[in-house]
RODO-2510 file (C-alpha; in nm, 4 decimals, decimal comma):
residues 341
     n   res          X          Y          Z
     1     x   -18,4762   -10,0396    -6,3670
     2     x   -18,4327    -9,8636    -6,7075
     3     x   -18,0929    -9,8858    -6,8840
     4     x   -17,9895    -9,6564    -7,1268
     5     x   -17,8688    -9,8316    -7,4146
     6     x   -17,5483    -9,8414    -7,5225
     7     x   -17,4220    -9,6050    -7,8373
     8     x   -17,2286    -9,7113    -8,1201
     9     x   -16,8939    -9,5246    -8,0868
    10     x   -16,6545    -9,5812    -8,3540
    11     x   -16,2602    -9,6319    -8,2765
    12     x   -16,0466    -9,3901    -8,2237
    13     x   -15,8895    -9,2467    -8,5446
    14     x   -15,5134    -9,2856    -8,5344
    15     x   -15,4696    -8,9257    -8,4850
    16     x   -15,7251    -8,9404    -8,1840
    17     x   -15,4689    -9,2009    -8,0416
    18     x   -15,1708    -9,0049    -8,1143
    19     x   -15,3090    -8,6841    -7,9906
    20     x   -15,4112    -8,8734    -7,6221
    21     x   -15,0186    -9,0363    -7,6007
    22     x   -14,8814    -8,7001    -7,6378
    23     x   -15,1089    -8,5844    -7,3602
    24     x   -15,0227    -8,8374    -7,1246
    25     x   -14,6860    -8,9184    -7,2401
    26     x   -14,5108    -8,6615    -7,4047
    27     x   -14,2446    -8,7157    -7,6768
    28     x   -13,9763    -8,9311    -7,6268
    29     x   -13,6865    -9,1276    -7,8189
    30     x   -13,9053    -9,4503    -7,8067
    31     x   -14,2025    -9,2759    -7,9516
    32     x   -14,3423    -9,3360    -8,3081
    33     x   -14,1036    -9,1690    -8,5496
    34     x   -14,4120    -8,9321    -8,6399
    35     x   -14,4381    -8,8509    -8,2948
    36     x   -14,0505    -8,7397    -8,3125
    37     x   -14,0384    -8,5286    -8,6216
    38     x   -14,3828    -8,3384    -8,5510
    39     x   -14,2182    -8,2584    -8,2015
    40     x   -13,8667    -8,1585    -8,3530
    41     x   -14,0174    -7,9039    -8,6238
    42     x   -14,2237    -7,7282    -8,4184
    43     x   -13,8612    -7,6930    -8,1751
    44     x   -13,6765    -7,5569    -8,5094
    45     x   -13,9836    -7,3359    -8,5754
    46     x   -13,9988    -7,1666    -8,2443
    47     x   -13,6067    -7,0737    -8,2853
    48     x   -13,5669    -7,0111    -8,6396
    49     x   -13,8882    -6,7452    -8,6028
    50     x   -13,6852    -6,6082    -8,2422
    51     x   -13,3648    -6,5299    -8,4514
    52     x   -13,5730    -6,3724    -8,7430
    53     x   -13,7483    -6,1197    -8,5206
    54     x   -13,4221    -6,0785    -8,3561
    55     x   -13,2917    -5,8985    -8,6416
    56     x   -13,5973    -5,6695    -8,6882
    57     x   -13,7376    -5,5932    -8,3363
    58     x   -13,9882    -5,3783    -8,4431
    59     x   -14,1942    -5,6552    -8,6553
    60     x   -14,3425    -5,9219    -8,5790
    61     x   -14,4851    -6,2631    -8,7007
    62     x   -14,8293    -6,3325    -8,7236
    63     x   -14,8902    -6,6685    -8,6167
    64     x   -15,2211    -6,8687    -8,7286
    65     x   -15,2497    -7,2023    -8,5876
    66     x   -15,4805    -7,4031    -8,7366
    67     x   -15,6555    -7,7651    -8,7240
    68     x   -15,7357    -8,0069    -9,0416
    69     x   -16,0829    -8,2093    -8,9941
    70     x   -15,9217    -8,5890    -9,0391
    71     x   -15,6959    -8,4578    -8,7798
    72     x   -15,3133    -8,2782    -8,7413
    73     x   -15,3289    -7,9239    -8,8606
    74     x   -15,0398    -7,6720    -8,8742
    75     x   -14,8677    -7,3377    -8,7146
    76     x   -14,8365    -7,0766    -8,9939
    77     x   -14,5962    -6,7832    -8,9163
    78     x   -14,5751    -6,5149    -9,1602
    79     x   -14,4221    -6,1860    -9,1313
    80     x   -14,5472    -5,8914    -9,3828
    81     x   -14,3701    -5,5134    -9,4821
    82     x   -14,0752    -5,5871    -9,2131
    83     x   -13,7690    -5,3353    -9,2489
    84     x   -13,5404    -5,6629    -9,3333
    85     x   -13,7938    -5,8799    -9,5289
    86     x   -14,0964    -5,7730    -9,7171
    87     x   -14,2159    -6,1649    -9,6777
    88     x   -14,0915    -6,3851    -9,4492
    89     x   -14,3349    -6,7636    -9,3794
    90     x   -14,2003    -7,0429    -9,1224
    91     x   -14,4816    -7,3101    -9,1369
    92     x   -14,4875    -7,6002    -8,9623
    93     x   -14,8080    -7,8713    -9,1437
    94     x   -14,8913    -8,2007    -8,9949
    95     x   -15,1656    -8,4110    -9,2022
    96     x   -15,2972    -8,7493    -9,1506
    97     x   -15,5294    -8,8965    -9,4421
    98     x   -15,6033    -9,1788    -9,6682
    99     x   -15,4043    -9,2973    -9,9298
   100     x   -15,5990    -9,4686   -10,2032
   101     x   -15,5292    -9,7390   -10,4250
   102     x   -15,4231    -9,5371   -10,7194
   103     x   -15,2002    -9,3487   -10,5031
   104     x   -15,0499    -9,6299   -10,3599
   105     x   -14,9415    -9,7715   -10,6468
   106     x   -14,7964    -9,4485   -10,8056
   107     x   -14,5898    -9,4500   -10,4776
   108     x   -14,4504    -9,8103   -10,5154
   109     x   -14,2538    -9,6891   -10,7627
   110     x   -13,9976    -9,5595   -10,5412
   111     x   -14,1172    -9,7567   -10,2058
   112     x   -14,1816   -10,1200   -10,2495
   113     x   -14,2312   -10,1909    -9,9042
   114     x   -14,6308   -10,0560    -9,9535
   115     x   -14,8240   -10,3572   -10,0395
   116     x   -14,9925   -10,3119   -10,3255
   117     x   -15,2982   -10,5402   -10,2555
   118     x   -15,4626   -10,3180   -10,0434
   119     x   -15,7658   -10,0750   -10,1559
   120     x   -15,6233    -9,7840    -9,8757
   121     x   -15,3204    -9,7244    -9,6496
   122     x   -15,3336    -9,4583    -9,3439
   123     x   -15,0801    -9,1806    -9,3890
   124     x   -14,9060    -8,9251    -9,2382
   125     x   -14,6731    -8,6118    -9,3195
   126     x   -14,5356    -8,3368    -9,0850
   127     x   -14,2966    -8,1114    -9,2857
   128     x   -14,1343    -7,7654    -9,1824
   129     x   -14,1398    -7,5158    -9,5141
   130     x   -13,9038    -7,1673    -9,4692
   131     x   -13,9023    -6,8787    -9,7588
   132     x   -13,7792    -6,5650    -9,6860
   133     x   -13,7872    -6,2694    -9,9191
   134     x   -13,5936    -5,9645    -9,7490
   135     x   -13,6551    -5,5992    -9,8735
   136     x   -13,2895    -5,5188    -9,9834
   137     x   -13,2066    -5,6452   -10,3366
   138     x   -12,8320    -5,7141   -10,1928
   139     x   -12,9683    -6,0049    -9,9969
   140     x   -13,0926    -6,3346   -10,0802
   141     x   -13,3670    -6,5057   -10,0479
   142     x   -13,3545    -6,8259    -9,9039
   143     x   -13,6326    -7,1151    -9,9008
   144     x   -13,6147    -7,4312    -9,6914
   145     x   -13,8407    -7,7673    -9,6472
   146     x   -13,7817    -8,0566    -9,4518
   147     x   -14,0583    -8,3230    -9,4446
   148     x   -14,1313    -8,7186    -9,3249
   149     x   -14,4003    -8,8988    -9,4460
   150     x   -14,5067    -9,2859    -9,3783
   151     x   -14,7872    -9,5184    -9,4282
   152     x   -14,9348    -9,6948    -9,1805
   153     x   -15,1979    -9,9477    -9,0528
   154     x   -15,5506    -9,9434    -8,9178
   155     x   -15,3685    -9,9591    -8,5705
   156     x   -15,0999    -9,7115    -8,6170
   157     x   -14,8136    -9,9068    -8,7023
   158     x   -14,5646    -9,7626    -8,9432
   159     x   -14,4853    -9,9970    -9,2475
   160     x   -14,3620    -9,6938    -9,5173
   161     x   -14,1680    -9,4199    -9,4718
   162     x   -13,9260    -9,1650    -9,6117
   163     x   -13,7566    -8,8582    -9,5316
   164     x   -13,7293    -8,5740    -9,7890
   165     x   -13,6415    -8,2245    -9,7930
   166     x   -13,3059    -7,9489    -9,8804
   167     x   -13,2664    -7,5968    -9,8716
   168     x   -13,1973    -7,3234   -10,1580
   169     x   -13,0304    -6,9699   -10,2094
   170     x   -13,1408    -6,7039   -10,4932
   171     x   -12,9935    -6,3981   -10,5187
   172     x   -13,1018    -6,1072   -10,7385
   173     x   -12,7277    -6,0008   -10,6742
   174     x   -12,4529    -6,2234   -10,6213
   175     x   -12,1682    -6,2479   -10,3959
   176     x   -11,9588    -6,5487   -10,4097
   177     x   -11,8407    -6,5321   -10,0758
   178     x   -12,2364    -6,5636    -9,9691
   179     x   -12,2279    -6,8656   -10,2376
   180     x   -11,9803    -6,9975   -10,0839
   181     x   -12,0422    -6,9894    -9,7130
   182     x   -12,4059    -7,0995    -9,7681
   183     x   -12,2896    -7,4119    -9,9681
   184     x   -11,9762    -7,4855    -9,7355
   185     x   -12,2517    -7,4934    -9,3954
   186     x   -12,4854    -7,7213    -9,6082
   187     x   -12,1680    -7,9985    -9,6780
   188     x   -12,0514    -7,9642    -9,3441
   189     x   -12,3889    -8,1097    -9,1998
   190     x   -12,4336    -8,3318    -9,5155
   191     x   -12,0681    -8,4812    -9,5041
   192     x   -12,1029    -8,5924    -9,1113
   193     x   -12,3523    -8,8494    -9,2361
   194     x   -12,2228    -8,9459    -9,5866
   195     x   -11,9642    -8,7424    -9,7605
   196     x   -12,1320    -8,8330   -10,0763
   197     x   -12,4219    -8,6837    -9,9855
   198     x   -12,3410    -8,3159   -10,0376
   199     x   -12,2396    -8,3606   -10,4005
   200     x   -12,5313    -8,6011   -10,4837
   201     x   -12,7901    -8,3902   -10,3242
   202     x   -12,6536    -8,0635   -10,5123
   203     x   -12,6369    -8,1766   -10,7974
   204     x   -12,9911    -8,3107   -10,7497
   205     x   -13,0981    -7,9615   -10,6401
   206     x   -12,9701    -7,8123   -10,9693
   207     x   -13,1726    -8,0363   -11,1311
   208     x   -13,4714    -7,9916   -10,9458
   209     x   -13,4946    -7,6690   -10,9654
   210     x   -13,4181    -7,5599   -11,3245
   211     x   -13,6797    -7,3440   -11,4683
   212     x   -13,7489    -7,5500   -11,8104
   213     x   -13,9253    -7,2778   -12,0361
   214     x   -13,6465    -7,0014   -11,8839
   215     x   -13,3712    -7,2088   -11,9655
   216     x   -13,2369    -7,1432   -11,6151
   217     x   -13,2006    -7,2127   -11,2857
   218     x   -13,4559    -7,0378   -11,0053
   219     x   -13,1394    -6,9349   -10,7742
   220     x   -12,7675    -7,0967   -10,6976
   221     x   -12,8640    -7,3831   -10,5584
   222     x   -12,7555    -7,6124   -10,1895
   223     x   -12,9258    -7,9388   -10,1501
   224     x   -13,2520    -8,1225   -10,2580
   225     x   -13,3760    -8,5144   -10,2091
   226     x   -13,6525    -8,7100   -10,1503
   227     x   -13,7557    -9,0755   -10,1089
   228     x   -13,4795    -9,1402    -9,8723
   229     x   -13,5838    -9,4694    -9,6980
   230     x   -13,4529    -9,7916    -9,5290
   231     x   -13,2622    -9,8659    -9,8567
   232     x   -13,0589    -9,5640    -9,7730
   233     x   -12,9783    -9,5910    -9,4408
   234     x   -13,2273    -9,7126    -9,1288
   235     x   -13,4626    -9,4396    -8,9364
   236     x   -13,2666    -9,3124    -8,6421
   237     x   -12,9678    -9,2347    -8,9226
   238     x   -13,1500    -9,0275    -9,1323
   239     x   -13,3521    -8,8820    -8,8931
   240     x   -13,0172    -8,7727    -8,7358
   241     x   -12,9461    -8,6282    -9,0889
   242     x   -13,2241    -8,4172    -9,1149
   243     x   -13,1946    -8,2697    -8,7691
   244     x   -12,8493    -8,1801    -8,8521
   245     x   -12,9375    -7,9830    -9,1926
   246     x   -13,2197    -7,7968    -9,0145
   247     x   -12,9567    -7,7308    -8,7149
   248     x   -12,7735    -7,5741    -9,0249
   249     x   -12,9946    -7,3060    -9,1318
   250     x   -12,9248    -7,0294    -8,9580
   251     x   -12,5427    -7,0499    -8,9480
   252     x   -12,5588    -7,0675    -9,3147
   253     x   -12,8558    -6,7700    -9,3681
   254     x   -12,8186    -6,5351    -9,0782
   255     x   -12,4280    -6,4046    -9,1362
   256     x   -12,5668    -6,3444    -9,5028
   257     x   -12,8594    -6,1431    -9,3949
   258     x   -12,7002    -5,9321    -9,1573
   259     x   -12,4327    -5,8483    -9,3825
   260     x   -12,6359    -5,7257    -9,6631
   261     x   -12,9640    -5,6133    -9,5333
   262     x   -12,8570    -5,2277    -9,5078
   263     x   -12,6295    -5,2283    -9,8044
   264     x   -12,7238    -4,8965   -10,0487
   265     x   -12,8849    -4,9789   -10,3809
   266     x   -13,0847    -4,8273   -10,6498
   267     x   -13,4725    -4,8059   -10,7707
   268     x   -13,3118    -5,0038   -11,0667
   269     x   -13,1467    -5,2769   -10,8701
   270     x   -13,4656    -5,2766   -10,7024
   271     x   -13,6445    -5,3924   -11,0272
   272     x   -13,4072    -5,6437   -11,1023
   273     x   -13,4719    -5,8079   -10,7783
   274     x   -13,8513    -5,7697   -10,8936
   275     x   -13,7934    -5,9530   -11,1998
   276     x   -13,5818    -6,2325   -11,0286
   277     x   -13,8890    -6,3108   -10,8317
   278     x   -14,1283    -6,3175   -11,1196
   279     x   -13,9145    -6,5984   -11,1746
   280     x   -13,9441    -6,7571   -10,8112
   281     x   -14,3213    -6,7158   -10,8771
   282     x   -14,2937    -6,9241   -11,1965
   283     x   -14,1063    -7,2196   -11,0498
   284     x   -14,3353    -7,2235   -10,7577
   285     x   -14,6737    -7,2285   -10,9766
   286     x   -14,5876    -7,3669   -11,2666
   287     x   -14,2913    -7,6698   -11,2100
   288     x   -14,2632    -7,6968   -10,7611
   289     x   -14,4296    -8,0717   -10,6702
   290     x   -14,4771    -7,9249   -10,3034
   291     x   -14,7073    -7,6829   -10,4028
   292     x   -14,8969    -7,8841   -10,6680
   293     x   -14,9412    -8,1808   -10,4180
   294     x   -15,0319    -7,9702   -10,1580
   295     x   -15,2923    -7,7651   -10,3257
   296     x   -15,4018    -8,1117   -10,4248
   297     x   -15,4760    -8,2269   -10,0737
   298     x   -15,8322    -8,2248    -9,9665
   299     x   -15,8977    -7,9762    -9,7338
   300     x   -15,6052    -7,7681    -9,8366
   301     x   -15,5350    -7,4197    -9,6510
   302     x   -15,4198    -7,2222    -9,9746
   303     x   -15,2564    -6,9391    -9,7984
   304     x   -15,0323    -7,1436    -9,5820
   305     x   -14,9030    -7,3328    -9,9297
   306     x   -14,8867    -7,0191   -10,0994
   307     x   -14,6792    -6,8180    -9,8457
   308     x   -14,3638    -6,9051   -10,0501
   309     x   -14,5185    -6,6414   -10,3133
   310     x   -14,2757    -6,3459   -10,2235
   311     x   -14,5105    -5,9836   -10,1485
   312     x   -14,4029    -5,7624   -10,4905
   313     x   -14,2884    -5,9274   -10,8153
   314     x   -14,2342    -5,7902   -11,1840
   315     x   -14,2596    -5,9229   -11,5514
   316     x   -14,0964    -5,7018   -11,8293
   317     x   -14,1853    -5,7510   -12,2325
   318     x   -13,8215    -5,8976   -12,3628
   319     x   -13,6442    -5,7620   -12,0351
   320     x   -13,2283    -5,8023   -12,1193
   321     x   -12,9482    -5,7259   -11,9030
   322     x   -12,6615    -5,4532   -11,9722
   323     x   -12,3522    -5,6211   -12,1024
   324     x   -12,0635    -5,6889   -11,8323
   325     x   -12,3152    -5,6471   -11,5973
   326     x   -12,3720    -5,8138   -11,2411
   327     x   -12,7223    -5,9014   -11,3432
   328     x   -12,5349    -6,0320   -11,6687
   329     x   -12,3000    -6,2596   -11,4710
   330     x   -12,5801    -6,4182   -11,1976
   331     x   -12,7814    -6,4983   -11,5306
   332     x   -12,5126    -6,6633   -11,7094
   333     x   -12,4679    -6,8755   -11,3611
   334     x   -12,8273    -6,9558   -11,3289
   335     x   -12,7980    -7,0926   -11,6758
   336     x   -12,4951    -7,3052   -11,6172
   337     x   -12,4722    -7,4166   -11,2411
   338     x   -12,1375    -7,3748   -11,0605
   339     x   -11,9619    -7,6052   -10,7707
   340     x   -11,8969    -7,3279   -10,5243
   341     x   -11,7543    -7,5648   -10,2741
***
């Protein structure tokens, strides 16, 4: 009797393995924390996009899902030329790859739990990004990322990981009462975890995103971090912590938007708000890590990372504002950040 022989069939990859658990056993609490956070975004996703569309029936998102060859892949959601926001991106990206050695050891730096004998580590990253650019120049724009990322073995088994992420507000005109509310939700979430956090975090978030060669800041600020590992607090805590701060997004966006998005304004306060996201374009291009690192990534998809990139922008030749003005005042802030809570 003649036997076929038997192929050589390499293992599963790890997200092969992943992909087949989810199929047969769905997402639970005792599932892989990767398993968790991929499920959760793609939850916030689905009702942060279903309260956006809410406010402008008549537009809709266009959503591109897409699949990365060493496996995960992404949902990109972008809206374009709405009556409330000229740009408007919700992406949810999940990638699993190889670290190698020079990578791992730049990482050590802030995780020493990677061991630094090894030539490669597994990884994997699942991160929900948020910017929002709305038409009127009375309402802000708002950007948001939350991300998880951890190293693992040849069999799947987690032995790095971190949480990172925050969210931001920049105006083109200010309103302290928007200032306000948007940092107050922020500490609420932040302070049932640590009621240092809020303080730490925004201060962090001024830092972060300070415009060097402008000599200001890109907008007013809320909360930024990264690293945050078992030497902060364990999983389960700060995966609590970042579920709470995306729960806090829209109560600290949506009375904002609604409030300002049919406010009257002029073809100059138009500009302005042009020339305030000249300066989002710089930050993002020149100085933002996320966008560096992830045009860095092999196998990139450029249009998802560069869907924070608002529609319109403007760059004027020595461009001043009037004395006493309200474009005055928001400049002076953006040059010297301010505790609005």
């Amino acid at each position: 009797m003649f036997t076929q022989p038997l192929e050589h069939t390499e293992a599963a990859s790890i997200a092969d393995r992943d992909t087949l658990r989810k199929r047969e056993s769905g997402v639970t609490d005792s599932s892989p924390m990767r398993l968790r956070m991929e499920d959760m975004i793609k939850s916030k996703q689905k009702e942060i996009i279903a309260a956006l569309e809410a406010l402008d029936p008549s537009h809709k998102f266009r959503t591109d899902t897409w699949s990365r060859p060493n496996g995960g892949g992404g949902i990109s959601c972008v809206l374009q030329g709405g009556s409330v926001f000229e740009k408007a991106g919700v992406n949810t990206s999940i990638v699993y790859g190889t670290l190698p050695r020079p990578a791992i050891q730049k990482m050590r730096v802030n995780h020493k739990a990677l061991d630094p004998d090894v030539d490669s580590l597994e990884f994997f990253a699942a991160g929900l990004s948020l910017v929002l650019h709305p038409q009127n120049p009375m309402a802000p724009t708002v950007h948001l990322n939350y991300r998880y990322f951890e190293t693992m073995d040849k069999d799947g088994v987690c032995n790095a990981w971190w949480f990172g992420g925050g969210t931001d507000l920049t105006p083109s005109y200010l309103f302290d009462e928007d200032a306000i509310h948007f940092h107050r939700t922020i500490k609420d979430a932040c302070d049932k975890h640590d009621r240092a956090y809020y303080p730490r975090f925004k201060s962090w978030c001024d830092k972060y995103f300070h415009i060097p060669h402008r000599h200001e800041s890109r907008g007013i600020g809320g909360i930024f971090f990264d690293d945050l590992d078992e030497e902060e607090k364990d999983q389960e805590q700060l995966f609590s912590f970042i579920k709470d701060c995306l729960g806090a997004f829209l109560p600290s966006y949506m009375p904002l938007i609604e409030k300002r998005r049919d406010m009257p304004y002029t073809e100059l306060q138009k500009d302005w708000q042009q020339l305030r996201r000249g300066r989002y374009v710089e930050f993002n291009l020149v100085h933002d890590r996320g966008t560096a690192f992830g045009l860095q990534t092999p196998g990139a998809r450029v249009e998802s990372i560069l869907m924070s990139l608002p529609l319109t922008a403007r760059w004027m030749y020595m461009h001043e504002p009037d004395k006493n003005s309200r474009e005055e005042r928001l400049l002076s802030i953006l040059k010297s950040p301010v505790d609005w809570v």
